[in-house]
FIKOLLUM-249563 format. One line per 10 residues: number of its first residue (from 0); their letters; for each residue x, y, z of N, C-alpha, C, O. Coordinates in Angstrom, 1 decimal. Atoms other than C-alpha are relative to their C-alpha. Example, Ala and Ser with C-alpha at 12.3 -4.5 7.8 and 13.67 -1.06 7.14 Angstrom:
% residues 2
0> as> 0.9 -1.2 0.0 12.3 -4.5 7.8 0.9 1.2 0.0 1.9 1.2 0.7; -0.9 -1.1 0.0 13.7 -1.1 7.1 -0.8 1.1 0.8 -0.3 2.2 0.9;
% end
This chain:
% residues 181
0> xxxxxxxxxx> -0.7 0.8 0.9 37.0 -16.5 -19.1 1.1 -0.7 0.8 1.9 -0.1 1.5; -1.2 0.9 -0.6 39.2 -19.4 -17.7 0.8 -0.2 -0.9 0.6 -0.6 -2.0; -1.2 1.2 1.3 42.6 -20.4 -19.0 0.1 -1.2 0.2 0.4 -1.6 1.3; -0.7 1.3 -0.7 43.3 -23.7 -19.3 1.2 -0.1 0.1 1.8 0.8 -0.5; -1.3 0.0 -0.1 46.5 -24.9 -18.2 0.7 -0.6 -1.3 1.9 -0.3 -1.6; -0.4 0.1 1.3 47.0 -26.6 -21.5 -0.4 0.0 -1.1 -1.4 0.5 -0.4; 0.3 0.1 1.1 45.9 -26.7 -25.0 0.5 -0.5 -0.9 1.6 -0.9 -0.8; -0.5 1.0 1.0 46.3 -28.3 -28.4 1.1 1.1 -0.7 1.1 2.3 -0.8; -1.6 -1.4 0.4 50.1 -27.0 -29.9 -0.6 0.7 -1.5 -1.4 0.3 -2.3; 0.4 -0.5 0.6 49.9 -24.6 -31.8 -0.7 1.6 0.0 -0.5 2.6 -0.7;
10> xxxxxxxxxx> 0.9 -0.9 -0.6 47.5 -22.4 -30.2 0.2 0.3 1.5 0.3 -0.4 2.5; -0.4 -0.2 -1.6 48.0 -20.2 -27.2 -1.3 -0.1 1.0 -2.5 -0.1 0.7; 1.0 0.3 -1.6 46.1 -20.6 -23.6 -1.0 1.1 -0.5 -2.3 1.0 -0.6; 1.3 -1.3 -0.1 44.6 -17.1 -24.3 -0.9 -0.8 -1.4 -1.9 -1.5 -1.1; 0.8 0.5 0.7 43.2 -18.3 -27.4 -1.0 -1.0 -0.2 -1.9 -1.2 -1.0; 0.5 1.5 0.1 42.1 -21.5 -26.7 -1.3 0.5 1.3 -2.4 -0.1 1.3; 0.8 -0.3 -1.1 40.3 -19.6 -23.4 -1.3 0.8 -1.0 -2.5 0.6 -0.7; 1.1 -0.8 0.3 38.4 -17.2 -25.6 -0.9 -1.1 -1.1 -2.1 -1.1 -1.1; 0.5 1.1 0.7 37.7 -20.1 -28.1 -1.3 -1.0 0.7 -2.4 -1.3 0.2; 0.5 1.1 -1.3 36.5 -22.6 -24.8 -1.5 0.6 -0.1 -2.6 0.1 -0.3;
20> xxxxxxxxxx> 1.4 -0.9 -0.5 34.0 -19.4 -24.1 -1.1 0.0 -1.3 -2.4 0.0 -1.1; 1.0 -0.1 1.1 32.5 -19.2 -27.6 -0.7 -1.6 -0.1 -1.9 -1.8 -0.2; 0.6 1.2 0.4 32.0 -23.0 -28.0 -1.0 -0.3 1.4 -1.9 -1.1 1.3; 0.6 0.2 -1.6 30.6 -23.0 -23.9 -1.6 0.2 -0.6 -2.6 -0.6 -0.5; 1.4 -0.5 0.2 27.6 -20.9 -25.2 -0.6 -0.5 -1.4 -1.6 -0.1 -1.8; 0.9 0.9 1.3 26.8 -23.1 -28.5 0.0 -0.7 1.2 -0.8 -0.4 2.0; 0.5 1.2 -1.0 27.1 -26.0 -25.9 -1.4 0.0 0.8 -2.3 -0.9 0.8; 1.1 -0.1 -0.5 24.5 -24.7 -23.9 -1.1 0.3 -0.7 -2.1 -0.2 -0.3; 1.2 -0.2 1.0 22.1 -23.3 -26.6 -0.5 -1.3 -0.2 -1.5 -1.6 0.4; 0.0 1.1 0.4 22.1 -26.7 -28.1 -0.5 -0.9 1.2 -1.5 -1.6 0.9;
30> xxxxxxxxxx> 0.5 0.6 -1.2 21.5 -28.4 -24.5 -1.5 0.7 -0.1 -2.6 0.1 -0.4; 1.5 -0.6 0.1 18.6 -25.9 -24.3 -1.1 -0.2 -1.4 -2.3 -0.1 -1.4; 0.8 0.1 1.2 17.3 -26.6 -28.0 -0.7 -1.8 -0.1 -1.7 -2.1 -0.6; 0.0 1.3 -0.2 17.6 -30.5 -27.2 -1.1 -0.2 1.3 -2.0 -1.0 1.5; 1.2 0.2 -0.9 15.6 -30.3 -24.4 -1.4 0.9 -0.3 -2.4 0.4 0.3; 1.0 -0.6 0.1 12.9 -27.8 -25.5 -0.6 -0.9 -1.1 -1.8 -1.1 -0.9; 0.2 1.0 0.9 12.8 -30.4 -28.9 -1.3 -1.2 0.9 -2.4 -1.7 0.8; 0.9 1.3 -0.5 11.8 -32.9 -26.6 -1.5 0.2 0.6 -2.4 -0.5 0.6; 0.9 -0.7 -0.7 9.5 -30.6 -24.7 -1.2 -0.1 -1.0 -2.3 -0.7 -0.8; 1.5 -0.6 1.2 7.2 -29.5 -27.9 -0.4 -1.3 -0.3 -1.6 -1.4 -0.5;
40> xxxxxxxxxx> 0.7 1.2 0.7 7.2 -33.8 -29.0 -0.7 -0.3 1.2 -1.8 -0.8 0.9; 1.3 0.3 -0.7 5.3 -34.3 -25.6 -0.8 1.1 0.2 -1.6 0.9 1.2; 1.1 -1.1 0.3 3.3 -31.3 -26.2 -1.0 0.2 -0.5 -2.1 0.7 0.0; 1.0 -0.5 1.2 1.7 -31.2 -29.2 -1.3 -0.5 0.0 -1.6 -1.6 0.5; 1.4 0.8 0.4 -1.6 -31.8 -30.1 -0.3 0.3 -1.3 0.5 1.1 -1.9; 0.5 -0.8 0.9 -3.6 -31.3 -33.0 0.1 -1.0 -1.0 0.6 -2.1 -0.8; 0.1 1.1 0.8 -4.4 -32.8 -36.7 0.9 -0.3 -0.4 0.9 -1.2 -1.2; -0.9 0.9 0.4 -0.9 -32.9 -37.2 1.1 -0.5 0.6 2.2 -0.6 0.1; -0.3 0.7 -0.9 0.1 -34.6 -34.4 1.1 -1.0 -0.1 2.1 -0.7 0.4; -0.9 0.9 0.5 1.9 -37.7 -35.5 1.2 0.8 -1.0 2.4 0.7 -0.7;
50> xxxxxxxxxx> -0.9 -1.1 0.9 3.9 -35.2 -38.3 1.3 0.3 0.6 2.4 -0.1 0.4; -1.2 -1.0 -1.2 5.6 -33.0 -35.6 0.2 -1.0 0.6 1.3 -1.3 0.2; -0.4 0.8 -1.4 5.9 -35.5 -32.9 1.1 -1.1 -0.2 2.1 -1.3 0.5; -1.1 0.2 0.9 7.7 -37.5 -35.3 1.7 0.5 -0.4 2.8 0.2 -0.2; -0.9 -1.4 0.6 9.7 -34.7 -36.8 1.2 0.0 1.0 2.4 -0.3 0.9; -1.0 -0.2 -1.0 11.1 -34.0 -33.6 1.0 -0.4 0.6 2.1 0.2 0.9; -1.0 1.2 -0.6 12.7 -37.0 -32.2 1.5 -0.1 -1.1 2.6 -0.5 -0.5; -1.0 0.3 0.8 15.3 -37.1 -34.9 1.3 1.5 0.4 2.5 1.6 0.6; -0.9 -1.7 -0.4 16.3 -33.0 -34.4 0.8 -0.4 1.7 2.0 -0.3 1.9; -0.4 0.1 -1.7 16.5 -33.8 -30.2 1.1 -0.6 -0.5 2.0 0.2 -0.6;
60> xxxxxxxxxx> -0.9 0.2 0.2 18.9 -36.2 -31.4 1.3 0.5 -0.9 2.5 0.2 -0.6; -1.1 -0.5 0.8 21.0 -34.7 -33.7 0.6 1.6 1.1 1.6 2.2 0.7; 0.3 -1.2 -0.9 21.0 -31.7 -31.0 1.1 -0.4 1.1 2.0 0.3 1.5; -0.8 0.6 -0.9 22.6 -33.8 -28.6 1.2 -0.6 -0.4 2.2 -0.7 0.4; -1.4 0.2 0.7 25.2 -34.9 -30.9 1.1 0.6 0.0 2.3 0.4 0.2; -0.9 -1.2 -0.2 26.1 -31.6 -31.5 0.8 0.2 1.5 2.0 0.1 1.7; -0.6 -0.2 -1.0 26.3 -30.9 -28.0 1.5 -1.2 0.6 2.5 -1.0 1.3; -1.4 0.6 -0.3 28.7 -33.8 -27.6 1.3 0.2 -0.7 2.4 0.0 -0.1; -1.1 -0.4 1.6 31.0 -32.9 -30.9 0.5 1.3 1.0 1.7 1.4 1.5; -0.4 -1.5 -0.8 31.1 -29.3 -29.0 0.9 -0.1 1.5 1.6 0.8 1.7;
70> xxxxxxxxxx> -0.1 0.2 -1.5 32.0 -30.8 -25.0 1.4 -0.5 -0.6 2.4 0.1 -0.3; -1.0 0.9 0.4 34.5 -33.2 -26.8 1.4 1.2 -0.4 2.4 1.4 0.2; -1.0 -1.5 0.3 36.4 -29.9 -28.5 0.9 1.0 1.5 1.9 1.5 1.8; -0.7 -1.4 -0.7 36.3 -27.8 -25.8 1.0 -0.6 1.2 1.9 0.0 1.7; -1.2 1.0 -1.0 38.3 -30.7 -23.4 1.1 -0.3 -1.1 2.2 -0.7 -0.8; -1.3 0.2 1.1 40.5 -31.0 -26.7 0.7 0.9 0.5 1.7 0.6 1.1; -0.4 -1.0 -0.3 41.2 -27.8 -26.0 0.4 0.7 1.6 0.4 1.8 2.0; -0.2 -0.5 -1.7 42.1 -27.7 -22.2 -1.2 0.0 1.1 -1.0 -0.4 2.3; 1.2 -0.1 -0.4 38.4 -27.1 -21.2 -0.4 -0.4 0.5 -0.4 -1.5 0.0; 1.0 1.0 -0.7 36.1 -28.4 -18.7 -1.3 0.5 -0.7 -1.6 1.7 -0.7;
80> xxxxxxxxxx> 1.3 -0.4 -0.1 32.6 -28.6 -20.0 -0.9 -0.5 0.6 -0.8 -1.7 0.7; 0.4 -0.2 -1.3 30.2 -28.3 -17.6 -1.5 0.2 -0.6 -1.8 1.2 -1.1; 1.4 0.4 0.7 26.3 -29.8 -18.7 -0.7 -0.3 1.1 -1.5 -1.2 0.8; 0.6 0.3 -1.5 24.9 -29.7 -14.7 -1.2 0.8 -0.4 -1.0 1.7 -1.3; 1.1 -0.8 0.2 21.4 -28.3 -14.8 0.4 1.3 0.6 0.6 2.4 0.0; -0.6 -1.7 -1.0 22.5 -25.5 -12.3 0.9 0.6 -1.0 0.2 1.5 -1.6; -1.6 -0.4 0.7 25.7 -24.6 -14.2 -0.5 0.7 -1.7 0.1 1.6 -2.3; 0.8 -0.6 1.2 23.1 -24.1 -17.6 -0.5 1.0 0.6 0.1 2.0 0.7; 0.4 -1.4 -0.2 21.0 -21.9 -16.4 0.4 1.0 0.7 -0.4 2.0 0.9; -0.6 -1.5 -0.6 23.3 -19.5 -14.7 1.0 0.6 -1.1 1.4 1.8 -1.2;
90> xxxxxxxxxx> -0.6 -0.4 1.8 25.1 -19.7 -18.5 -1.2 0.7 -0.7 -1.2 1.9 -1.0; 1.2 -0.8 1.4 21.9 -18.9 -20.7 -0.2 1.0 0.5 -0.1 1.2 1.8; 0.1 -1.2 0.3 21.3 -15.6 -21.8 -1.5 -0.3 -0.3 -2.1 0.8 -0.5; 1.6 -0.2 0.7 17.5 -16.5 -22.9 -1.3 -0.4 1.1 -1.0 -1.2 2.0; 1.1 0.6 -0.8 14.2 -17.3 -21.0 -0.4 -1.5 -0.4 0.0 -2.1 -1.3; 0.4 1.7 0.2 12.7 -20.9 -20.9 -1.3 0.2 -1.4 -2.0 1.1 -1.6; 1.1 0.4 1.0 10.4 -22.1 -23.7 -1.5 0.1 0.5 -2.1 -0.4 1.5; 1.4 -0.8 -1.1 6.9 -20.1 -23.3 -1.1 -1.2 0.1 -1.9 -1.2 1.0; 1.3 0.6 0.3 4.5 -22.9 -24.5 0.2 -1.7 0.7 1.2 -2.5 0.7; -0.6 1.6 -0.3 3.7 -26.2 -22.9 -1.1 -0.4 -0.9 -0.9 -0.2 -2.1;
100> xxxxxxxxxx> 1.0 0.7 0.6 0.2 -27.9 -24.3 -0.2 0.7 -1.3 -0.9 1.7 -1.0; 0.2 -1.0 1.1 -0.1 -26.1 -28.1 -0.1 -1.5 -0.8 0.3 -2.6 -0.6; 0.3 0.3 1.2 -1.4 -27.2 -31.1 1.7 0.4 -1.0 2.6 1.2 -0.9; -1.4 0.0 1.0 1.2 -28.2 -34.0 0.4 1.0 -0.6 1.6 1.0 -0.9; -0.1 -1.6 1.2 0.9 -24.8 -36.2 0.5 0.3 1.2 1.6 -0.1 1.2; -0.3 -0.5 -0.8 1.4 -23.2 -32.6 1.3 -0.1 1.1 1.5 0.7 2.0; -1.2 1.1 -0.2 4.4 -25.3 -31.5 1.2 0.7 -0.7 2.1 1.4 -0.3; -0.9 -0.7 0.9 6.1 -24.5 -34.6 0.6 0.7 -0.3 1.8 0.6 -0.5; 0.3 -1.7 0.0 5.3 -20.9 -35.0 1.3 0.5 1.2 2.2 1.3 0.8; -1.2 -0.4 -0.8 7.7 -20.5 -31.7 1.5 -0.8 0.2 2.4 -0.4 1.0;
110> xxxxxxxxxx> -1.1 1.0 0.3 10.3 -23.5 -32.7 0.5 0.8 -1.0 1.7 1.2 -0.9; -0.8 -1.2 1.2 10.7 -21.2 -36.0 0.9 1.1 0.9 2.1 1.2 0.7; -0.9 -0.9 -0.3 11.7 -18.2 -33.4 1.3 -0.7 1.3 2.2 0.0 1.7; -0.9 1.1 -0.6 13.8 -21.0 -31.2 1.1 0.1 -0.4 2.1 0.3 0.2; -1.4 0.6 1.3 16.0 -21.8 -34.2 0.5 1.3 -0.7 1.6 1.2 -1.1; -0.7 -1.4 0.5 16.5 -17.9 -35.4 0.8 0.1 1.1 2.0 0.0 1.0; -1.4 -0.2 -0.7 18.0 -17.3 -32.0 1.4 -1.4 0.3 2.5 -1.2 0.8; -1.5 0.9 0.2 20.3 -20.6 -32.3 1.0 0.2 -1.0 2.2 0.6 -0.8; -0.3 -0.3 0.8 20.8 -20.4 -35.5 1.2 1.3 0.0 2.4 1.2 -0.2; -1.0 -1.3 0.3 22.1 -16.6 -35.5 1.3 0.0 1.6 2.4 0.6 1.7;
120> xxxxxxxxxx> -1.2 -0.1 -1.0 24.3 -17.0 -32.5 1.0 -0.9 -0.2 2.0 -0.6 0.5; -0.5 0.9 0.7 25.7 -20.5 -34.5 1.3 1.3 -0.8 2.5 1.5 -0.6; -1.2 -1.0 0.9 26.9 -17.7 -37.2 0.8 1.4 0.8 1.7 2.1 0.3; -1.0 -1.1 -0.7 28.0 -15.0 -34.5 1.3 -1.1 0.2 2.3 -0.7 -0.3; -0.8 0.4 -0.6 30.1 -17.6 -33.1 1.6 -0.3 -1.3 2.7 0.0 -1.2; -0.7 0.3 0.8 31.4 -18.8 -36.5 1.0 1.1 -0.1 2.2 1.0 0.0; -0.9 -1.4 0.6 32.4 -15.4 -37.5 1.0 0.1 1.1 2.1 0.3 0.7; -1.2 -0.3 -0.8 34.5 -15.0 -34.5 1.0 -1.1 -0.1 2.1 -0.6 0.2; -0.3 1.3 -0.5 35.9 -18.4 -34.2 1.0 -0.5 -1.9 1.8 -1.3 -2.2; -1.0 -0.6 1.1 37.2 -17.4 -38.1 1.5 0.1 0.2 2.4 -0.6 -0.2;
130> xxxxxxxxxx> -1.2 -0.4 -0.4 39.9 -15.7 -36.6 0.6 -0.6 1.6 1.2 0.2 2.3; -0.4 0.7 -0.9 40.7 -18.1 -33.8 0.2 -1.2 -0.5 1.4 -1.5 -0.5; -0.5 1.4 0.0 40.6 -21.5 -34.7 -1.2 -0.8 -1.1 -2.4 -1.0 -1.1; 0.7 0.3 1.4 39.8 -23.1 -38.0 -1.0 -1.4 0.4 -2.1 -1.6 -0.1; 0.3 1.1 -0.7 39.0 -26.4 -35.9 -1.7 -0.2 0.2 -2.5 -0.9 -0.4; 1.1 -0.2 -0.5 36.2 -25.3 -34.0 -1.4 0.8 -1.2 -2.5 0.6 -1.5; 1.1 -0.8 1.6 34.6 -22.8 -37.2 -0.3 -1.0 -0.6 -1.4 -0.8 -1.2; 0.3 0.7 0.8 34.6 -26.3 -39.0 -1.1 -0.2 0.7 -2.3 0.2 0.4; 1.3 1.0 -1.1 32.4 -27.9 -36.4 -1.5 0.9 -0.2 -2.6 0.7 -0.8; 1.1 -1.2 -0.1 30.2 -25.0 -35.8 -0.7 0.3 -1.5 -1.9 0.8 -1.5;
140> xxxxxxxxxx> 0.1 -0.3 1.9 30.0 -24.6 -40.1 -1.1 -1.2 -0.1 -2.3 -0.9 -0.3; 0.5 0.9 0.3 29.0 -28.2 -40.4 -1.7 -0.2 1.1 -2.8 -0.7 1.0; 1.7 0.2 -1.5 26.1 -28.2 -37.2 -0.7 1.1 -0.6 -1.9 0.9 -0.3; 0.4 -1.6 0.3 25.1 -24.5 -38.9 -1.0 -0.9 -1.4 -2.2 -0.8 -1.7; 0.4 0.9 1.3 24.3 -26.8 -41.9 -1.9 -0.9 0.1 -2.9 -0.9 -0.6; 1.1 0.8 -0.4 21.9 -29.0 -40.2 -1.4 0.5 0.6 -2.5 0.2 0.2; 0.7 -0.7 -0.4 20.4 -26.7 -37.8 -0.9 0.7 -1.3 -2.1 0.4 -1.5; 1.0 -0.7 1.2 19.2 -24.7 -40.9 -0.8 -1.0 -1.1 -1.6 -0.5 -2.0; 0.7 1.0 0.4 17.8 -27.7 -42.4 -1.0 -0.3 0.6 -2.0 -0.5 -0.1; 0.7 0.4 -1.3 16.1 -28.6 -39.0 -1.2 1.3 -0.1 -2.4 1.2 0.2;
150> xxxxxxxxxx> 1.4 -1.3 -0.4 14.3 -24.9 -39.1 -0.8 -0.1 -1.8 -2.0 0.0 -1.9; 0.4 -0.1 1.3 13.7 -25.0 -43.0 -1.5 -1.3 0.4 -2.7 -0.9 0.4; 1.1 1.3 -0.2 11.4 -28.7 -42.1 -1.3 0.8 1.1 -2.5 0.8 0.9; 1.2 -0.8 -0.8 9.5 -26.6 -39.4 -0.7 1.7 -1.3 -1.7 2.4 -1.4; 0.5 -0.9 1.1 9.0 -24.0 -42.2 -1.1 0.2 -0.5 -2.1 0.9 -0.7; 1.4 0.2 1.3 7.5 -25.7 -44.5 -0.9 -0.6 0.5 -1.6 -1.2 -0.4; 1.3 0.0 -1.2 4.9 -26.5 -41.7 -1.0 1.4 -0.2 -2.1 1.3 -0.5; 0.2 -1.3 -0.4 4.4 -22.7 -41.4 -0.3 0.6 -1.3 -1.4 1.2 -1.3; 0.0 -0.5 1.2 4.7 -21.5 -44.9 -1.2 0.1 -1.1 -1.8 -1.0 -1.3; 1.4 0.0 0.2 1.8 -20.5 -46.8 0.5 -0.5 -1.7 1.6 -0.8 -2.2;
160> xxxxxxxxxx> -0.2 0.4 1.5 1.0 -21.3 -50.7 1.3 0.8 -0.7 2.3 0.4 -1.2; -0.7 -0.9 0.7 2.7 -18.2 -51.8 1.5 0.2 0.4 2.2 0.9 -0.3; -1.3 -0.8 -0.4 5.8 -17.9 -50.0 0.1 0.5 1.2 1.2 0.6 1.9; 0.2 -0.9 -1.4 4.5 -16.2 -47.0 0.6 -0.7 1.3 0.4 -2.0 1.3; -0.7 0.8 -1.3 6.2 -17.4 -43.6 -0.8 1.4 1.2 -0.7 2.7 1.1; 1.0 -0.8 -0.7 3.5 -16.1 -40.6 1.2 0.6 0.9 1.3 1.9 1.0; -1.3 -0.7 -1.1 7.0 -15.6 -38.0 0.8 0.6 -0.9 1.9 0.0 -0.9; -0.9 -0.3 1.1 8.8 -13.8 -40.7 0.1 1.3 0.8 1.2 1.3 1.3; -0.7 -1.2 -1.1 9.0 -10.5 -38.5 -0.5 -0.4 1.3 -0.5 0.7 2.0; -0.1 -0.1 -1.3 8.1 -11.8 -35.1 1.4 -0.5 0.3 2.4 -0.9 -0.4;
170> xxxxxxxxxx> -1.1 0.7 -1.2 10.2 -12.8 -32.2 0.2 -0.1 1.0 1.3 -0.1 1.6; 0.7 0.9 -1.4 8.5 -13.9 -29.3 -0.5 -1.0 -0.5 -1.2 -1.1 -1.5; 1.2 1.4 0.4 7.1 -17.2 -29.3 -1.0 -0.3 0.4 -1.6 -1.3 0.0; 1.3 0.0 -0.1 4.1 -16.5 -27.8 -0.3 1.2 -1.0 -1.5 0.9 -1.3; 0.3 -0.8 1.1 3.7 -13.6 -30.5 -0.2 -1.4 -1.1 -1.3 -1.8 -1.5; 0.2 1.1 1.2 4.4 -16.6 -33.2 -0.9 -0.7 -0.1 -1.5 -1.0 -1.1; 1.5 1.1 0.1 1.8 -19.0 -31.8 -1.1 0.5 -0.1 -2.0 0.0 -0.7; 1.3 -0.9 0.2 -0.7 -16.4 -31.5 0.0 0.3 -1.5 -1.0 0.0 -2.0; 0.0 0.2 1.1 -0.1 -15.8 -35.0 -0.5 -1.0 -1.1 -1.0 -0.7 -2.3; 0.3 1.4 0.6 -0.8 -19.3 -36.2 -1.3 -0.1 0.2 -2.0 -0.4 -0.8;
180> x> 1.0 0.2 -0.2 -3.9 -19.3 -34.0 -1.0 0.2 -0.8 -2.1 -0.1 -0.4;
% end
């Protein structure tokens, strides 16, 4: 954890440092979800091809938004953020996205478990970021909104007549696409 040397009044250095750290690792999830987005729209194949490929381009975007709303905060807040390819992946905590050529059900199938680990580390962050800084909880609140919107549309891809959702207990994404298969 770095301190910055200054921050917005109000709020002290330590806070604003542990705050920096939480919003660092949405930054980077969101970099990684924006690029894997773009990944699956030159991927896909299959009969619903145009659908997804579609689909996607709007999420990559909104993805990247986030990440600027987030970079913008954390220099509000004293922060350098730091979006170098190098500099990501010695941040991420997760492995690279398993699938490159897949069919659209198969695509999805591991986009659904994509968006559980964004998604739920979205609401870890929130929860901590509660008792730190109402600022940043807004941000994170309102992007939490969208994201779950974003995985709901891959869903109802995935979702059978009844109800049934095939990734509903995995969480590998090569588990999920094999699923679909």
């Amino acid at each position: 954890m770095t301190t910055p040397s200054f921050t917005v009044p109000g709020m002290s250095e330590s806070t604003a440092a542990e705050t920096i750290d939480l919003l660092d690792q949405r930054m980077v999830g969101l970099i990684d979800l924006s690029l894997t987005l773009k990944h699956i729209h030159w991927n896909v194949v299959g009969p619903n091809f145009i659908a997804v490929h579609e689909m996607l381009d709007p999420q990559a975007d909104a993805a990247r938004e986030m990440v600027d709303a987030i970079a913008e905060r954390i220099a509000t807040l004293g922060g350098v953020p730091v979006g170098t390819p190098g500099a990501l992946v010695s941040r991420r905590e997760w492995d690279d996205y398993q699938l490159h050529r897949a069919t659209a059900q198969q695509h999805l199938a591991a986009l659904d478990i994509v968006y559980n680990g964004v998604n739920r580390d979205h609401r870890t962050a929130i929860d901590r970021l509660g008792d730190l800084d109402p600022v940043s909880e807004d941000l994170l609140i309102g992007q939490l909104g969208q994201l779950e919107l974003f995985q709901w549309f891959v869903r109802a891809h995935l979702e059978s007549q009844d109800g049934s959702l095939p990734t509903a207990t995995i969480t590998s994404e090569l588990a999920a696409a094999a699923a679909v298969s």
